[in-house]
Each structure stands twice: as structure tokens, then as C-alpha cells.
N, C-alpha and C positions, 0 to 999 in steps of 0.2 A: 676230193671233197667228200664222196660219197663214205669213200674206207674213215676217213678221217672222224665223221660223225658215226660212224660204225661201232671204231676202235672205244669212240668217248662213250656210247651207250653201253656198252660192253665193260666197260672201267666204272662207271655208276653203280652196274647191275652188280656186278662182281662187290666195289664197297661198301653197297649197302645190305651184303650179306654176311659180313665182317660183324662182330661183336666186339672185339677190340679196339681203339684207335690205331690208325695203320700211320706211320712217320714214312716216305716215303725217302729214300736215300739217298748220295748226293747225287749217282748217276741219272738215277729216276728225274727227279729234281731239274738238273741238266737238259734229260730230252724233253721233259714236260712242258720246258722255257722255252726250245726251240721250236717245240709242235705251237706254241700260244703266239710266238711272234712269225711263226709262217703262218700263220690261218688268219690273225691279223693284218698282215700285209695283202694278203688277199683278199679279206673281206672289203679292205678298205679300199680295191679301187675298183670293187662293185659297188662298194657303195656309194662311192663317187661317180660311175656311171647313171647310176640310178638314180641320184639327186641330178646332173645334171638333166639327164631327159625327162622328171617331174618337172625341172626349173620350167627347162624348153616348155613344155606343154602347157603349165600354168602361164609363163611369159603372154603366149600366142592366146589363151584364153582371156586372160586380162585386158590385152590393147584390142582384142575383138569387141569387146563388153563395151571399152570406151570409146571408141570410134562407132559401138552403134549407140552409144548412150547421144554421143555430138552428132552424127547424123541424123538421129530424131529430133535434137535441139535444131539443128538446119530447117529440118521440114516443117516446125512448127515456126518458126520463124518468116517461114517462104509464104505461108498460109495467112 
């Protein structure tokens, strides 16, 4: 991950000190696809890690809230 974000800063810094449009060839092209759909694949199941355990957390934060919201409607009830 770390090389990978390395390589892309390193490939920005380098084109933007280009003055010409740069067309990049078919092999370029090629590995360029495979670096985007591995780092995709990857991304995507941190990122699915990490909505699930927002879910989780929000989940357990929510049915807290509502079970003290009904337990104060209890108490005031009881009173």
C-alpha cells in the first residue's frame, strides 16, 4: 500500500512537470489497469470492514438511545 501510494505520488510529481501532453502506451495502459483494479480490490474490502464496524457501533448506539428513551417512558409511567 505504502510503495503503491509512493509510486502514484512520484507519477503526479514527475507529470506535472511535463509541458507536453504525455499519451501513455498500450503497455503503460495495461499495467496502469492492473495497478487500479488491485488497489480496488483492496480498498474495497477495507472498506467493507469499516462500514461494517461503523454499522456495529452505530447499531449498539441506537437500540441504547431507545431502550433508555422506553425505560424513562417506564419510570415515568410507574410514578
Amino acid at each position: 500500500m505504502k510503495s503503491a501510494c509512493f509510486i502514484m505520488i512520484v507519477f503526479i510529481f514527475f507529470a506535472a512537470c511535463t509541458t507536453s501532453p504525455v499519451t501513455p502506451s498500450r503497455n503503460s495502459r495495461q499495467t496502469i489497469d492492473s495497478i487500479f483494479q488491485h488497489q480496488t480490490v483492496f480498498l474495497q474490502h477495507e472498506a467493507d470492514s469499516l462500514c461494517l464496524l461503523h454499522r456495529q457501533m452505530f447499531f449498539q448506539a441506537a437500540v441504547d438511545s431507545i431502550m433508555y428513551a422506553r425505560q424513562s417512558e417506564m419510570n415515568n409511567l410507574v410514578r
